[in-house]
C-alpha positions as CSV (number, residue, x, y, z in Angstrom):
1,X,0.0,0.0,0.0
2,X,2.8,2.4,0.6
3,X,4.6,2.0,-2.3
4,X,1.6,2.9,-4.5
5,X,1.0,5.8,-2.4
6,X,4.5,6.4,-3.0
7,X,4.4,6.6,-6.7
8,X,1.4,8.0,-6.8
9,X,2.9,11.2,-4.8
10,X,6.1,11.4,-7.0
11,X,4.3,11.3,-10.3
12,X,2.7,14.5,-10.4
13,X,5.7,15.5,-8.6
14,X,8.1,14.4,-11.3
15,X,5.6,15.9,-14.2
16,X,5.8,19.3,-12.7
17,X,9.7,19.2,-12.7
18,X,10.5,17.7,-16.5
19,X,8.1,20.9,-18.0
20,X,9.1,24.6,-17.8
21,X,7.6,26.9,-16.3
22,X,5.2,29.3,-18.5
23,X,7.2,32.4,-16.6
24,X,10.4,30.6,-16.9
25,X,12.4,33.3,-18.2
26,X,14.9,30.6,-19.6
27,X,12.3,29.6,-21.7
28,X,10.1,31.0,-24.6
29,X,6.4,32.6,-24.0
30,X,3.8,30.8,-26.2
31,X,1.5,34.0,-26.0
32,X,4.4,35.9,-27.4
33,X,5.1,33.1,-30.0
34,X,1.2,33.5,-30.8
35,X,0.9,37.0,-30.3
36,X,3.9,37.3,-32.9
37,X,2.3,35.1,-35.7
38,X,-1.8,36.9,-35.1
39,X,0.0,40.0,-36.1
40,X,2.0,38.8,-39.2
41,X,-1.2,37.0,-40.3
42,X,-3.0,40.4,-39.7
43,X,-0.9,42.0,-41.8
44,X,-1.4,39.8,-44.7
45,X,-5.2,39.1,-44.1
46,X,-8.0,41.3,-45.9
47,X,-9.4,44.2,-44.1
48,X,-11.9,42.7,-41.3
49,X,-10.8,39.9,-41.4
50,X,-11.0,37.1,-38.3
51,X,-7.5,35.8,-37.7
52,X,-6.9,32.9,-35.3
53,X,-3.5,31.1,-34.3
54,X,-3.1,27.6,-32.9
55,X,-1.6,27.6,-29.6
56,X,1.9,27.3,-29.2
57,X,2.9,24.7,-25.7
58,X,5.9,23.3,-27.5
59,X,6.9,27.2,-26.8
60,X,7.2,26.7,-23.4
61,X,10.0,24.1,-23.9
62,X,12.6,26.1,-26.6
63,X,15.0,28.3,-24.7
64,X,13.8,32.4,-24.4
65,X,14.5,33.7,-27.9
66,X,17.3,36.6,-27.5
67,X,16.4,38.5,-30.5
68,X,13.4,39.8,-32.3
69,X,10.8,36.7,-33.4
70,X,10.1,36.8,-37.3
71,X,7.3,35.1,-38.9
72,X,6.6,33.9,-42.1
73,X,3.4,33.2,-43.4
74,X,2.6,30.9,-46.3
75,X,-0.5,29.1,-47.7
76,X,-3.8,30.3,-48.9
77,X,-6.5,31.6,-46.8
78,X,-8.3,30.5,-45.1
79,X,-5.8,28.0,-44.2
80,X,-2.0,28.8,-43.4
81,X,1.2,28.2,-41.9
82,X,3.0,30.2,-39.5
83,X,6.8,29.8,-39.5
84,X,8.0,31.4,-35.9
85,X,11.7,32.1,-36.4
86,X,13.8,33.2,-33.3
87,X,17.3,33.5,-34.3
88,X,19.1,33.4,-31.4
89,X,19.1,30.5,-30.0
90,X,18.2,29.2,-33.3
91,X,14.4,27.3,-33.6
92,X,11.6,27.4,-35.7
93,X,7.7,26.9,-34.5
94,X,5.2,25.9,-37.0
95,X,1.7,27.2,-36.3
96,X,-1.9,27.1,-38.4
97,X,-3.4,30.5,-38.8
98,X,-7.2,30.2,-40.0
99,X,-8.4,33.8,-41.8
100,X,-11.9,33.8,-41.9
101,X,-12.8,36.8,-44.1
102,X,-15.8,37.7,-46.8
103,X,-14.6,39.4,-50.0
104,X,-17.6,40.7,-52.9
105,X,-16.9,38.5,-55.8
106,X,-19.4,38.2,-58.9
107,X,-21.9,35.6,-58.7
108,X,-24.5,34.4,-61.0
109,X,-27.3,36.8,-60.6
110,X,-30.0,33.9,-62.2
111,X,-29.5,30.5,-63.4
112,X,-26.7,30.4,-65.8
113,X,-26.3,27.3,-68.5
114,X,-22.9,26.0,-69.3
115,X,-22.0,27.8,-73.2
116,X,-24.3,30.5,-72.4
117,X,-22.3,34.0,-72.8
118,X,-22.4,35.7,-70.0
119,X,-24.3,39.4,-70.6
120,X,-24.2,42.2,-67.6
121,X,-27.6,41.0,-66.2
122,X,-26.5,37.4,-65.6
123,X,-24.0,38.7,-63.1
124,X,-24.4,40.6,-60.1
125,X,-21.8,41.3,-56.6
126,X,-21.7,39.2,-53.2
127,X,-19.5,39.0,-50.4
128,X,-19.1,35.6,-50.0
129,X,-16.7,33.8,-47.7
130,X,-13.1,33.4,-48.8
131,X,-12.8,30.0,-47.8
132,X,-15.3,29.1,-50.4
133,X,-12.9,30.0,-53.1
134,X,-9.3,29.5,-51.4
135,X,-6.9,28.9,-54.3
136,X,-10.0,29.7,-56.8
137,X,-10.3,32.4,-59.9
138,X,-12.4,35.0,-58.7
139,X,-13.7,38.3,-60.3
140,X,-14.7,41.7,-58.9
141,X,-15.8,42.9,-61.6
142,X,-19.0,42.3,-64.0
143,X,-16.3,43.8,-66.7
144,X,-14.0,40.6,-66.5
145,X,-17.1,37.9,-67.6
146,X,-19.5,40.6,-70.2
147,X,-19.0,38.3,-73.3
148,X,-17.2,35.2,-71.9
149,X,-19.0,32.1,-72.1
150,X,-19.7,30.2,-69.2
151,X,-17.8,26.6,-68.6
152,X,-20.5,24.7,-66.2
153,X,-23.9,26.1,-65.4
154,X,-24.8,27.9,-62.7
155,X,-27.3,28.2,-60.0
156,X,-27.7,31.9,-58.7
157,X,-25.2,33.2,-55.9
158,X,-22.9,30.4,-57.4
């Protein structure tokens, strides 16, 4: 009976040594590492945009970064990567930024048939979600698709 009592004191115990401390001052901040990727993904997103980071524990285990953290932000909303670089001591985080923004594209204003050419009163402007066309061709403009001659048909706000 003691022994388990034994081990069950010096487990908790143990786990509360072999992590660091989120005020460790030896060790990184993940709401800095966090705080540093929201605003590079800011930076990048569209105006009103809803930015938010994944959180960042493995922070709390890479030594305090000396210098100034960069960031580097790649993929396409709504979906992307954020690459935390300190530089001194040298390591790299990886975090997922999710942009949820709306942007006006031009949708189809009525049913549209594929072949049919497109005239201005097939077309019309609505802010739609970005992640609904993430990597897609988009147009702001009824001036791009007057004339052009639609590929698939179309139901309207598509």
């Amino acid at each position: 009976m003691k022994r388990i009592l034994l081990l069950a004191l010096a487990g908790p115990a143990l786990g509360v040594m072999a992590r660091p401390a989120l005020a460790d001052s030896a060790h990184e901040n993940p709401d800095d590492v966090v705080a540093a990727a929201k605003q590079a993904a800011l930076a990048l997103a569209p105006p009103g945009a809803q930015v938010t980071i994944s959180q960042a524990k493995a922070a709390a285990y890479m030594p305090a970064c000396t210098a100034p953290l960069s960031v580097a932000i790649t993929g396409n909303a709504p979906y992307q990567e954020a690459a935390v670089h300190c530089p001194a001591p040298v390591w790299v985080l990886y975090l997922t930024a999710n942009v949820a923004a709306q942007q006006l594209v031009e949708v189809a204003a009525r049913p549209i048939q594929a072949g049919q050419t497109l005239s201005e009163d097939d077309v019309s402007l609505a802010e739609k979600p970005v992640s609904l066309f993430a990597g897609r061709q988009t147009f702001a403009g009824a001036q791009q698709l007057i004339g052009a001659q639609a590929r698939l048909s179309l139901q309207p706000g598509r």
